[in-house]
N, C-alpha and C positions, 0 to 999 in steps of 0.2 A: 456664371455658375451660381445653382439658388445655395441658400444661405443653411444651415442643418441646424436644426433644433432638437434639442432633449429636451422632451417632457418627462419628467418622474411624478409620479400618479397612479393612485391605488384603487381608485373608481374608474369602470369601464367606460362608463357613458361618458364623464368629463373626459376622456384622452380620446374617445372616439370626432367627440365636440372642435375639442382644439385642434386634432388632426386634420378635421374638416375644412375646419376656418382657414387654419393656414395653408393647406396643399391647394385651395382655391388661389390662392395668390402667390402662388409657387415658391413656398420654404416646400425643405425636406423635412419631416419630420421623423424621430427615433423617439422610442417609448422605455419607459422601465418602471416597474409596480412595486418597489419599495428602495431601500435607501442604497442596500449593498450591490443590487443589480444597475443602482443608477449611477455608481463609483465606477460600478467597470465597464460603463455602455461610456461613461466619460471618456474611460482611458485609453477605450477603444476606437470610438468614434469620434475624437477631438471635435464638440460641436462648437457653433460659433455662439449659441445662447445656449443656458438650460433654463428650462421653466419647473420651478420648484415645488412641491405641493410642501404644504410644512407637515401635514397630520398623516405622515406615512406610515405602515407599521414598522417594528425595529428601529432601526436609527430613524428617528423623524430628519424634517428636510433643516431646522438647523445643524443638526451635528452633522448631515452630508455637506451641506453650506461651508460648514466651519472646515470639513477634511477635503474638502475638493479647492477649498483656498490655499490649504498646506501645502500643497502638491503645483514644485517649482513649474510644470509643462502645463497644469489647469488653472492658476491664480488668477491668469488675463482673460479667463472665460467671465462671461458677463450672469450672474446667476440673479435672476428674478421671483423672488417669491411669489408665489399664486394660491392662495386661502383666503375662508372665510373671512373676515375680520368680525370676531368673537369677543373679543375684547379689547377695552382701551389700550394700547402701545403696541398693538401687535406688528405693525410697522415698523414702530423702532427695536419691537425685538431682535424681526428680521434682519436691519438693516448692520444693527449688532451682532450678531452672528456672522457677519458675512456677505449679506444679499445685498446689489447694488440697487435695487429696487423692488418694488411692491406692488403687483396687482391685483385687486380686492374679488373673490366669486360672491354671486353669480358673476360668469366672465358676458361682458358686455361682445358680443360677437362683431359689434360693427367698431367697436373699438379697438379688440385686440392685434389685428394686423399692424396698426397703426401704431400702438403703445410698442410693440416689439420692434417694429421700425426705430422709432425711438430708441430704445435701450442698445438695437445694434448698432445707429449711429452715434454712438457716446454718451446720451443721455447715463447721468448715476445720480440716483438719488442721495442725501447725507441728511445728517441727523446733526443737532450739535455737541459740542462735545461731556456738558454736562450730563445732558440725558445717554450720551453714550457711556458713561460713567457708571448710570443709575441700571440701565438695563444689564449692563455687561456683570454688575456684582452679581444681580437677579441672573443670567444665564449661567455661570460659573456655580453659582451652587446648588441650580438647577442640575447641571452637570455635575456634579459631585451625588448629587442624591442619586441621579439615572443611576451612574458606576458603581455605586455601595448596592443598591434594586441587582443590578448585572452580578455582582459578585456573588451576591448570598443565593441568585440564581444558579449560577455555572459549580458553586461550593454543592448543592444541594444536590443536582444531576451529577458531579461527577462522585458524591456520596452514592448515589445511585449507582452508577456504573461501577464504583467499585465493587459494591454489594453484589452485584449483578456476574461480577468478573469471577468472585470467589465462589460462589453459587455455582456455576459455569465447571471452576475446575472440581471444585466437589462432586458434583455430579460424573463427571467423567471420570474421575478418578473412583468412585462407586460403582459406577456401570462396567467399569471394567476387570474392578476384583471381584463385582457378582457375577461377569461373566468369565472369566475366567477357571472358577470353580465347576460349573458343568465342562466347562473345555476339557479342563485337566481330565474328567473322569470318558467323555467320550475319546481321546487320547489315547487313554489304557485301554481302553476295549480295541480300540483300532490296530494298538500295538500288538492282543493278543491278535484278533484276524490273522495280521499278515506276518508272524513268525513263520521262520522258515518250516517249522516241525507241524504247520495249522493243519488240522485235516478240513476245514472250509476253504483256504487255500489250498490245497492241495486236489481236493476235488472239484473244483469251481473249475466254469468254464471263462471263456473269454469275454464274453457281457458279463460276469458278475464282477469278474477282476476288475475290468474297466469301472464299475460302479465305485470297485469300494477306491479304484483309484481317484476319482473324480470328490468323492468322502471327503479321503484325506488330502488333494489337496484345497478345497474350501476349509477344511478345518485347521491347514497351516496360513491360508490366509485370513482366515478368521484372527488366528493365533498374532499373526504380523499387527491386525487393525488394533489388537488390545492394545499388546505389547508399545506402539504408537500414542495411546492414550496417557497412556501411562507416561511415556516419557514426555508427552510433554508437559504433564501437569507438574513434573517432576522441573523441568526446564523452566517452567514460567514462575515456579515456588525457590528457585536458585539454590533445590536439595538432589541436584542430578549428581551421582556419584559415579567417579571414575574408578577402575580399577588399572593403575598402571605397574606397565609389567615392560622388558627389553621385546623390541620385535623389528622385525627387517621388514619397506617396501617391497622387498622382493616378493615376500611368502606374501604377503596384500595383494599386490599384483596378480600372482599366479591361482588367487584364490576368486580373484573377481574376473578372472581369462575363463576357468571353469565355469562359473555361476551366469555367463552370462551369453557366452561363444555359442552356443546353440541356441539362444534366444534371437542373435543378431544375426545367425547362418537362415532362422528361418525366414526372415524379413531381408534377407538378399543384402544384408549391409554388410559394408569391410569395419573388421570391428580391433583397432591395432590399440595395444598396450603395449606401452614406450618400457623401457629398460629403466630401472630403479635399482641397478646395483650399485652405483654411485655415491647412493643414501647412504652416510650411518646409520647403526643402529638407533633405535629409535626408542624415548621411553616414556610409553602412552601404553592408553587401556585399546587393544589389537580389536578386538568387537566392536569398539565405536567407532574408531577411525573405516573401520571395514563397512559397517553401518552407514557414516555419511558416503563413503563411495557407491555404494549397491545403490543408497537413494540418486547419487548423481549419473549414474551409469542408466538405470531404470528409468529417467524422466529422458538422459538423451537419444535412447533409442526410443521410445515413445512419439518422440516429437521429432524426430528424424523419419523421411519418406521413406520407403523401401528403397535399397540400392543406394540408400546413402551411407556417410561414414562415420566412427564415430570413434574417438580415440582418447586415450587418457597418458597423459605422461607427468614426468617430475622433474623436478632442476631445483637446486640450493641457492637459497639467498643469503646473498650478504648483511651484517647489522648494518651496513651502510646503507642500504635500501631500505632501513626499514627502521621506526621509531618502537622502541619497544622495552617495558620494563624487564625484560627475563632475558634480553640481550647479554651473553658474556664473552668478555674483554677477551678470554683465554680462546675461544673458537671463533674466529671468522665468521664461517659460516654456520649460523645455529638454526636456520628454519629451514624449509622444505616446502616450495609451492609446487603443488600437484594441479593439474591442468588438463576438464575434462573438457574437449571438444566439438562439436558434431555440425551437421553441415544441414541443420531442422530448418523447422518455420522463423526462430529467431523467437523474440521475447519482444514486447513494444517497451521504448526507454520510459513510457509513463507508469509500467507496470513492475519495473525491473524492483522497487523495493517492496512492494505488495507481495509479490510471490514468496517471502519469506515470513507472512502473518500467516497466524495460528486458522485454516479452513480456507483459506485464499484460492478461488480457482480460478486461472484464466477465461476459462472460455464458459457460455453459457451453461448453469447446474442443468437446462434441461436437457441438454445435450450429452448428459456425463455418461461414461460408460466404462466401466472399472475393467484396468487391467495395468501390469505391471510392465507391458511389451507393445501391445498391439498401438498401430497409430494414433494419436489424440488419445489414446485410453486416457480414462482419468481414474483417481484414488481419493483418498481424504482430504486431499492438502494438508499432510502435517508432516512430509518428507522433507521438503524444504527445511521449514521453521527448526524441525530437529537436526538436519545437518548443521543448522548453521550456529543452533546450541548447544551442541557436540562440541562444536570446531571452538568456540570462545570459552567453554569448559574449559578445552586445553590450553585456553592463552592465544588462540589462532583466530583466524578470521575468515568468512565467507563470501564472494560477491561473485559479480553476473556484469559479463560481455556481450553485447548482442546491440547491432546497428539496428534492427527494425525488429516486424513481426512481417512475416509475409512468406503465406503457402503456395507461392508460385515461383519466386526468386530461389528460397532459402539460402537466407543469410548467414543463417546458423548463430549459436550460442559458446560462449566461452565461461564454464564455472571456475573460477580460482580458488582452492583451498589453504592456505598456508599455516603450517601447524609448527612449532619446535619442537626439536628436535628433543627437548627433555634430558634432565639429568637425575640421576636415581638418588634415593635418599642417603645423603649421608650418614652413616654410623655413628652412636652417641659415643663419645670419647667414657 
């Protein structure tokens, strides 16, 4: 079996060179063009040499030297430095860092098969240990300067991205009290239209009704996209305010059977809502908790096929399942995980925490095509991120079940909500 070599090298022509020399004498050769892709072609490819370039960008090849010796399954790989020699000790730099050996470019082509032989039959070069002394203070503070350089870097960009973040919600949260102001006023106009008493309704035929019906509903989904912005710039600002009030799953339930039973009659899905009489009363803000359901309800028939199913129910937890500071001693069971299911395309497990970032869309934006029901429709992405800053408003939590992604099996999806059950404010004595 030939021998596998990793070459790490950031010049084409030299890795084209050494590829050459060696597959003529049948090594396998593996490539990687700078420091971080040559850590994971390691990790991956367990080769039996790596050939080092030192003047790689990012981590040059001592600090990969030095992190691929750390690593208890890479230490007994044989790592050979391969650079210029530029300066006096650059050898013993290497060899301080980490590198068993040192061969000097230009690479000598009738050489190098031969040197490699060497190093994979046990050849290791060493240094003594004074000079290994002298270099090693020189690379350590060498490494100390890189890290203070990386810091004031990554401090400076993430100044930036903060900057960036706050910008971000400003903006959105502007664009949508500017828009909302012509909203509100085409609203009223629309409102007068379609009174019952309108004589434009009243004399309008069947195309104009349909117009102004097609109106208002872009103009209530218009209304939905604002109202979305808003909350989350409210969510990611941690000034989302609750209003909580007593309310039954039941009247939830029966509110989200209405809101959606015709949406899922027309896409031929069986659309079952489990029995919530079981719940206590509940003491949360009744719009939001209804909110993060409509959003979970509306992404599972979406992504469920025609003729598939798509079901929501509830069951009480115990504190014993469950670590939590608002747990009380006096009720057992003080939460309520609600459990929306459906039998879709499924979620990919690499994807499953991304779907709750702020714009996150699974599937290609060019592909997108907005709608609150239809197959694959897609929306803003910010249904998600808001259910799941609703649910932690209330003390509660958000997650996502689902074995794969696949539109020909479906595996389907499992949203778990679990929220407490709340208790009302106590009276000042």
């Amino acid at each position: 079996m030939s021998k596998k070599i990793l070459y790490v090298e950031d010049n084409t022509a030299n890795r084209v060179l050494v590829r050459q020399v060696l597959e003529s004498v049948g090594y396998m050769v593996v490539e990687a063009t700078d420091g971080l892709s040559g850590i994971k072609a390691a990790q991956e490819e367990q080769p039996d040499l790596i050939l080092m370039d030192i003047n790689i960008p990012g981590m040059d090849g001592y600090e990969v030297t030095t992190r691929l010796k750390s690593m208890p399954e890479l230490s007994s790989i044989p790592i050979i430095a391969v650079t210029a020699k530029v300066m006096a000790g650059d050898r013993e730099r290497a060899l301080t860092a980490g590198c068993d050996g040192y061969i000097a470019k230009p690479i000598d082509v009738d050489q190098l098969p031969k040197q490699v032989a060497k190093f994979l039959g046990g050849l290791r070069e060493t240094i003594t240990a004074e000079q290994e002394k002298i270099y090693l203070r020189e690379y350590n503070e060498r490494l100390v300067d890189h890290l203070e350089q990386k810091v004031a870097e990554l401090t400076e960009a993430n100044d930036i991205l903060t900057h960036t973040d706050t910008m971000k919600s400003r903006f959105i949260n502007l664009a949508a009290h500017e828009l909302r102001t012509p909203l509100t006023s085409l609203q009223g106009y629309l409102s007068l239209l379609t009174t019952p008493d309108s004589k434009i309704i009243a004399g309008a035929d069947q195309n104009t009704l349909d117009i102004i019906g097609g109106i208002t509903t872009s103009v209530d989904r218009l209304q939905g996209i604002i109202q979305d912005m808003l909350d989350i710039t409210r969510i990611e600002a941690g000034t989302l305010q609750l209003r909580h009030a007593p309310l039954t799953l039941t009247s939830i339930f029966d509110k989200i059977k209405r809101d959606f039973e015709r949406a899922a009659a027309r896409r031929n899905q069986k659309f079952i809502v489990g029995d919530a009489s079981h719940v206590p009363t509940m003491w949360a803000d009744g719009e939001r908790v209804t909110q993060i359901l409509r959003n979970l309800i509306s992404n599972a028939i979406k992504y469920t096929p025609d003729g598939g199913t798509v079901e929501i129910n509830a069951r009480m937890l115990s504190n014993t399942s469950l670590t939590s500071s608002t747990t009380s001693s006096s009720n057992p069971y003080h939460f309520v995980r609600i459990t929306v299911s459906d039998s879709g395309i499924g979620i990919d497990p690499n994807q499953q925490d991304r779907i709750f970032e702020s714009f996150y869309e699974v599937r290609d934006i060019e592909l997108h095509s907005t709608s609150k029901t239809d197959f694959m429709g897609g929306g803003t992405g910010l249904g998600l991120p808001i259910a799941r800053g609703v649910a932690e408003a209330h003390g509660g939590s958000l997650w996502i079940e689902s074995e794969a992604c696949d539109p020909e099996t479906f595996p389907g999806s499992r949203f778990h909500l679990v929220l407490p059950l709340g208790e009302p404010p106590k009276a000042s004595a």
